[in-house]
N, C-alpha and C positions, 0 to 999 in steps of 0.2 A: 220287786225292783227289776231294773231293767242289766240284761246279759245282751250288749252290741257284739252284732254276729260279722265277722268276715268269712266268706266265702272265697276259695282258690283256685281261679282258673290258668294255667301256666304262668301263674306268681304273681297274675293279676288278683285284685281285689274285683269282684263280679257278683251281677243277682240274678237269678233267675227265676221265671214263672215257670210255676207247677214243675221241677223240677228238671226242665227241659232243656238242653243244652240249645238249642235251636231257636229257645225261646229266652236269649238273652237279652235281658233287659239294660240292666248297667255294666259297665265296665270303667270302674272307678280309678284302674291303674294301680298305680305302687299303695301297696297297704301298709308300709311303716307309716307315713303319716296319720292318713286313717286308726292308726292300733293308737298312737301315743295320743289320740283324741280321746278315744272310747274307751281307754284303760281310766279313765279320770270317775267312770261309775263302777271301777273294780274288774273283776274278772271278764274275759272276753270270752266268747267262741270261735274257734276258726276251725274250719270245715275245707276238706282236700277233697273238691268235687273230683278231680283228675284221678283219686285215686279209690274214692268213691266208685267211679263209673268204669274204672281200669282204662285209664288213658294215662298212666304216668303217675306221678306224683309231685307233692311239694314240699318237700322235705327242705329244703335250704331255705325256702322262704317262711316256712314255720318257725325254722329254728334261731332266725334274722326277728321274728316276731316276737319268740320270746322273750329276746332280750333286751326289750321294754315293752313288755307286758304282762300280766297272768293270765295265759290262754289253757282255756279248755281246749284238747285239740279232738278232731272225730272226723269221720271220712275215709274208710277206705282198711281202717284196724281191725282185721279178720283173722290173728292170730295172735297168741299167747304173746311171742315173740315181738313183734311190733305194736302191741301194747305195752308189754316192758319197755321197749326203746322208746316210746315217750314219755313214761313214768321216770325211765333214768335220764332223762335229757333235763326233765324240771316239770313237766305238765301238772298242775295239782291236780288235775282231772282227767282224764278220758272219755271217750265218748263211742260206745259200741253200738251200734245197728245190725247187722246180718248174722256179726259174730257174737250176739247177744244171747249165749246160750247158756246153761248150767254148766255144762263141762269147760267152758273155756271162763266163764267169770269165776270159778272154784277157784282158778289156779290164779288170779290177781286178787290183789288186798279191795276190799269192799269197801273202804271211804274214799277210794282215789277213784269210783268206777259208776257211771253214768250209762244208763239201757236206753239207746234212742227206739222208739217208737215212731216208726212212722206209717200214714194211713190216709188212704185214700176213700169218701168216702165208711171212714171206720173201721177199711180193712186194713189189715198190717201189710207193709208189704218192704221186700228187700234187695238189695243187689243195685245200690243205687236207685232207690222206688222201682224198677222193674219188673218186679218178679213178684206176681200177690200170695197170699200165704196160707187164705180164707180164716184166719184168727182175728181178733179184735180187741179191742186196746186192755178191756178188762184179763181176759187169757191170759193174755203177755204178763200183765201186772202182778197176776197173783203167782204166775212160774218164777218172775225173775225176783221178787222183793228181798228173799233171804240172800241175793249174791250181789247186791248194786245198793248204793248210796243214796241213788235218787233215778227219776226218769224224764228225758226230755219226746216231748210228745209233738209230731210236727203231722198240721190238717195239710197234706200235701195240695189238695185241690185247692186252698186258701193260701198256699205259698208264693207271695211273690204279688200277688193281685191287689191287698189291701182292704180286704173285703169284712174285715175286724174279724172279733171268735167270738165262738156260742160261747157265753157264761155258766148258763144254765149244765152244759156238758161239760165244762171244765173245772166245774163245781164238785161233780162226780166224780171225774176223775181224781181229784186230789183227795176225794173221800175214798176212792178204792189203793190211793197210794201208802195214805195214811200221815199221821202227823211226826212222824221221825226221818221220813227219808225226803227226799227233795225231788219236788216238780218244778219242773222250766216248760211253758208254750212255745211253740213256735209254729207261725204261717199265719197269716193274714191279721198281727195287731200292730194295729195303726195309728190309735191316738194316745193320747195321755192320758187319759180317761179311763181307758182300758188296765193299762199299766199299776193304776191306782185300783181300780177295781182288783184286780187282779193280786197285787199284794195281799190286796186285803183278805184274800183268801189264802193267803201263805204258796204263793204261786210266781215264781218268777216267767221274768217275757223274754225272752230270746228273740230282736228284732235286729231286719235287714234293710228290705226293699223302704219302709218307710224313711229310716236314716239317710240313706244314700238318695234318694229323691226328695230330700229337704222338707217335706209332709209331717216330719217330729223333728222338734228342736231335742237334742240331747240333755240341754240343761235341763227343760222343761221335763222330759222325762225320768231324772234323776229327782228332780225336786217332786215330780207327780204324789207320792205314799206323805207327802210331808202332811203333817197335822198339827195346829200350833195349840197350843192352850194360852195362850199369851192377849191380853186385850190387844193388843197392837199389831198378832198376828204373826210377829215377829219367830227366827226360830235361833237357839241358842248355840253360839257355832266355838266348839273348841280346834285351834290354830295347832298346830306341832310340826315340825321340823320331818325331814329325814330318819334322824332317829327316831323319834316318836317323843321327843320329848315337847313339853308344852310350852307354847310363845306367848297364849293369851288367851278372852274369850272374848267374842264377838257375837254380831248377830248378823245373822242373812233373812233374804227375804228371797222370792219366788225368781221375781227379778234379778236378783246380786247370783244367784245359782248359774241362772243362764246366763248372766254374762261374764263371769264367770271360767264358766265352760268353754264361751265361746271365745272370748280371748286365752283363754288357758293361765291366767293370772290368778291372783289371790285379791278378790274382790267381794262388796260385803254390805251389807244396811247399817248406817249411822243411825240412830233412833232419834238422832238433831239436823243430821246434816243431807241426810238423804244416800242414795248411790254413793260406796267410798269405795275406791281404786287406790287400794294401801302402796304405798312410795310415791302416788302423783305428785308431791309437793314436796317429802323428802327425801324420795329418791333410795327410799328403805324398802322395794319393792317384792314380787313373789309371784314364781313360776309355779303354779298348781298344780301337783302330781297324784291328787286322787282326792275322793272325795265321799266320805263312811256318813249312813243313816245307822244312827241310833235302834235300838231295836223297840222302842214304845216309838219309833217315826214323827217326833218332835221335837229333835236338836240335832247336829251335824256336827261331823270330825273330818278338817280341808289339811290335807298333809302338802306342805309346802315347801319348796326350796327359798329361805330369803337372802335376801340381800340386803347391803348395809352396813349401819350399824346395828342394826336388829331389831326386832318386832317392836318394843315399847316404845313412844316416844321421849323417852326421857334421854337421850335413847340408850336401850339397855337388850338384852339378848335375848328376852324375857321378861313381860309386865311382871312376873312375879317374883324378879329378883337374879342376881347375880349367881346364887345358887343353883340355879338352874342348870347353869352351861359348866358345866364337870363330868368326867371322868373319860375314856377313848373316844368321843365326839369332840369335845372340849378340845383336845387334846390335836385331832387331827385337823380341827377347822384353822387352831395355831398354825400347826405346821403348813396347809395350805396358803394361808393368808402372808406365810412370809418365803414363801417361793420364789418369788420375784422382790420380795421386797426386806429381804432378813437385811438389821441391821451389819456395815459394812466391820469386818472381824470378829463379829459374834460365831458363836459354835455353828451354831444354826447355818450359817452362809458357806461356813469351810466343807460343811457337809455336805449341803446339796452342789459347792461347785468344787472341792478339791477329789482327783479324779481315784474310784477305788476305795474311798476312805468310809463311805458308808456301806458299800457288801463288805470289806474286811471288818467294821463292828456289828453288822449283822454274826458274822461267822464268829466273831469273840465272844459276843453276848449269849449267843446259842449255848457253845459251849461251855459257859459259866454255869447257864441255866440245867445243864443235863448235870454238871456235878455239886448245885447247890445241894445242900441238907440236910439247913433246920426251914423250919417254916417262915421265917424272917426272909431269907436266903433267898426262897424258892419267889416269893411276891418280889424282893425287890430285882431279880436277873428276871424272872418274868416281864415285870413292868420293863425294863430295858429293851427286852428283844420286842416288845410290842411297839415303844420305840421308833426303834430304827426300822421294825416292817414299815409302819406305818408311815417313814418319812419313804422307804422305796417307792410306797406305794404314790402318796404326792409327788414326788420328783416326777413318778413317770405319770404321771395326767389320770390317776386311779382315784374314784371318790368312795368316801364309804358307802354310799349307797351302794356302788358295782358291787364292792368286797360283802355288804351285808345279803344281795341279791343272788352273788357267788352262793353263800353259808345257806339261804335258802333253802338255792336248786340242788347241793350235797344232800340236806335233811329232805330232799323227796325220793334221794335214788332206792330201787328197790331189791336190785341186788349189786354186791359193791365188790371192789378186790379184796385178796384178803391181807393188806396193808400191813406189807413185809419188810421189813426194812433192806437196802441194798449193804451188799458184803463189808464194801468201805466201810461201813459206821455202825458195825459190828465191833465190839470190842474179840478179843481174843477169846478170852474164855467164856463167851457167851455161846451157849448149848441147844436151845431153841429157843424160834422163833414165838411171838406173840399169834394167838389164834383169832382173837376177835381185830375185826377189820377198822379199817382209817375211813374218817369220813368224807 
C-alpha cells in the first residue's frame, strides 16, 4: 500500500532530488491541505528536512499536522529525548536515521519504532545523507531487527527523480527483513504498478515527488493492490461512520476510488446505475475521511462523515436498521443535531442557553457519581455525567471524532504523570495518594 510522504522545509510542504537542498524541486506550500488529502490512504510520513540537515526545525507544523492526520514523523530524531516527545505528542510511529543505533532504540518501545535506512548507491549513509558510513543495507538489517518494528529503506540517488525501483533488490530486502516486521520503499516509485507489485511482496511505497507532480493519481494508488474475484470486477465496499459503526454495503470500482479521493466525498459503483455520488439527489451526502483495504485486497472499508437523514434510503441512519445508531454516538449526534434547533422549553434548549446551568450539573453529576455505591448507582450517575460532558462538549463546536482522536493520542503517551489528584478534592482523611498514573 501506499505511505504519502510530506516533507518540511520552513513549514513548507517541499521535494527534493537526490536529497539536496539546492535541488529543490517542488514547493507545494501549506501542507495541511495536502495531509487531509493523503490521510484518506491511512497513515502519512512527514519528514523535518530542516531538522534533518540542522537548519532548525518544524515542530509547530508537525504538530498543526497531527491533528488531522496519522503521521509517522522522522527527520532530525537523534535522541532518546525527542523521540519520546513525539511518542507523547500522539506519533504512532517514529522514524530514526543516524540515531538508529542499539543503544538508543533499547531505550524506546519497539512497535512504535521505525530504522530509516538510507543509501546511496547501497551505501548507508547518515547526517541528512551526508556522511557515508561504508555499511550496506543488509548490515544495518541484521544489527537493528531485535530493537525496530519495521524499516524504511530510501535508494537516495532514486529520490526525487522518478526513475522507478529495482524489484528484483527490494525482493531481497524484505526477505532479509523478514515477515514480522515492516518494510516501506522509498525513492524513485513512480507508478501504480509499482505500488501493486510491491504490496504484493508485503512492502509498502512511501511516495513524494510523484504525488506532488500529478504523475500518480492518489486514488488510483490506493485502489492499485485491489484484486476482485467478482465477474463484474466489482470490489465489496463496507460504509461506517466516525465511530465505526456500519451504514451499509456497497460496491466500488477502480474508477469510484479515484473519484472518490479526488473530490474527497463518499462515492461508489452502482452495479445498474453506474458512477453513484451518494446524496446527489438526496442530499444525504458524505465527506470521506479514510479509506481501509481489507487484507486478502479484495473489498474496502470508506469511513465517512454523513449527512442527512442517513445512509439508507428509506431513509434511515443505517441500511441495517434503527438498531444501529445507539449508544454515546447515538447519543451525541442528538445532542449535536439540536443545538441550534432544540425544541423551544424543552430541557435540552434551557441547557445549552440558560447561563451556568450546564457546568453546575456537570459538577452535581460528578459528585453523585464519586459517592454512588451499588452497581445500579454507579451506571446510572455514570451515564449522567457522560451526559452533560458530552452536551459541553457540542455546545462548544467539539465533535466526537476530536474527543475519540483526543483518547487516541493519550493511549500513545509513553511516559505520563503520575495522575495525583489536587488537594481540593482530597477528602480529609485520605492518607495517600494513588500510584498508577491518569491517562
Amino acid at each position: 500500500m501506499i505511505i504519502p510522504s510530506i516533507d518540511l522545509i520552513k513549514g513548507h510542504a517541499v521535494q527534493l532530488v537526490g536529497g539536496k537542498v539546492e535541488a529543490l524541486k517542488v514547493d507545494a506550500g501549506d501542507p495541511i491541505p495536502i495531509a487531509k488529502k493523503f490521510r484518506l490512504a491511512g497513515e502519512i510520513a512527514v519528514v523535518d528536512l530542516d531538522a534533518a540537515l540542522g537548519h532548525g526545525d518544524n515542530t509547530e507544523t508537525i504538530q498543526e499536522l497531527m491533528k488531522v492526520a496519522r503521521c509517522r514523523v522522522g527527520g532530525g530524531i537523534r535522541s532518546v529525548e525527542t523521540a519520546l516527545k513525539w511518542l507523547n505528542l500522539g506519533a504512532p510511529k517514529i522514524v530514526l536515521g543516524t540515531a538508529a543505533t542499539p543503544e538508543i532504540l533499547s531505550q524506546l518501545p519497539r512497535e512504535r519504532v521505525i530504522a530509516a535506512l538510507d543509501a546511496v548507491n547501497g551505501q548507508v549513509v547518515v547526517n541528512g545523507w551526508t556522511t557515508k558510513t561504508g555499511r550496506n543495507f543488509f548490515e544495518c538489517i541484521e544489527e537493528l531487527k531485535p530493537y525496530v518494528a519495521g524499516f524504511l529503506i530510501t535508494f537516495v540517488e532514486r529520490e526525487g527523480r522518478m526513475g522507478g525501483v529495482d524489484l528484483d533488490l527490494c525482493a531481497k530486502l524484505k526477505e532479509a527483513v523478514g515477515t514480522e516486521l515492516e518494510l516501506t520503499i522509498a525513492g524513485g516509485v513512480t507508478t501504480v504498478l509499482e505500488i501493486a507489485a510491491l504490496d504484493k511482496l508485503n512492502i509498502h511505497a512511501q511516495v513524494g515527488m510523484a504525488l506532488y507532480t500529478n504523475h500518480m493519481d492518489l486514488g488510483e494508488a490506493i485502489a492499485a493492490p485491489l484484486v476482485s474475484d467478482r465477474d463484474d470486477g466489482l470490489f465489496p465496499t463496507v460504509v461506517v461512520n466516525e465511530s465505526r459503526v456500519v451504514l451499509g454495503l456497497v460496491y466500488s470500482s477502480a474508477e469510484s476510488v479515484k473519484e472518490a479521493v479526488n473530490t474527497q466525498r463518499g462515492v461508489y459503483q452502482s452495479r445498474k446505475r453506474g458512477l453513484w455520488r451518494k446524496g446527489e439527489s438526496s442530499g444525504a451526502g458524505q465527506d470521506l475521511l479514510a479509506i481501509h483495504l481489507d487484507c486478502d485486497r479484495d473489498a474496502l472499508c470508506f469511513v465517512v462523515k454523513q449527512h442527512g437523514a442517513g445512509f439508507c434510503h428509506i431513509p434511515e441512519f443505517s441500511c441495517f436498521g434503527k438498531e444501529m445508531n445507539t449508544g454515546i454516538a447515538a447519543l451525541f449526534n442528538t445532542l449535536e443535531s439540536r443545538l441550534n434547533n432544540a425544541p423551544p422549553g424543552s430541557y435540552t434548549a434551557k441547557l445549552f442557553n440558560e447561563p451556568g446551568l450546564l457546568e453546575a450539573k456537570i459538577r452535581e453529576e460528578a459528585d453523585e457519581l464519586v459517592n454512588a455505591k451499588t452497581k445500579q448507582e454507579v451506571i446510572g450517575e455514570t451515564a449522567d455525567v457522560i451526559y452533560f460532558a458530552l452536551a459541553k462538549a457540542a455546545k462548544s463546536g467539539v465533535s466526537l471524532q476530536e474527543l475519540g482522536a483526543e483518547l487516541d493520542k493519550r493511549s500513545l503517551k509513553v511516559t505520563r504523570r503520575p495522575g495525583l489528584a489536587k488537594p481540593q478534592y482530597l477528602n480529609s482523611d485520605d492518607t495517600q495518594q494513588p500510584s498508577s498514573s491518569a491517562q
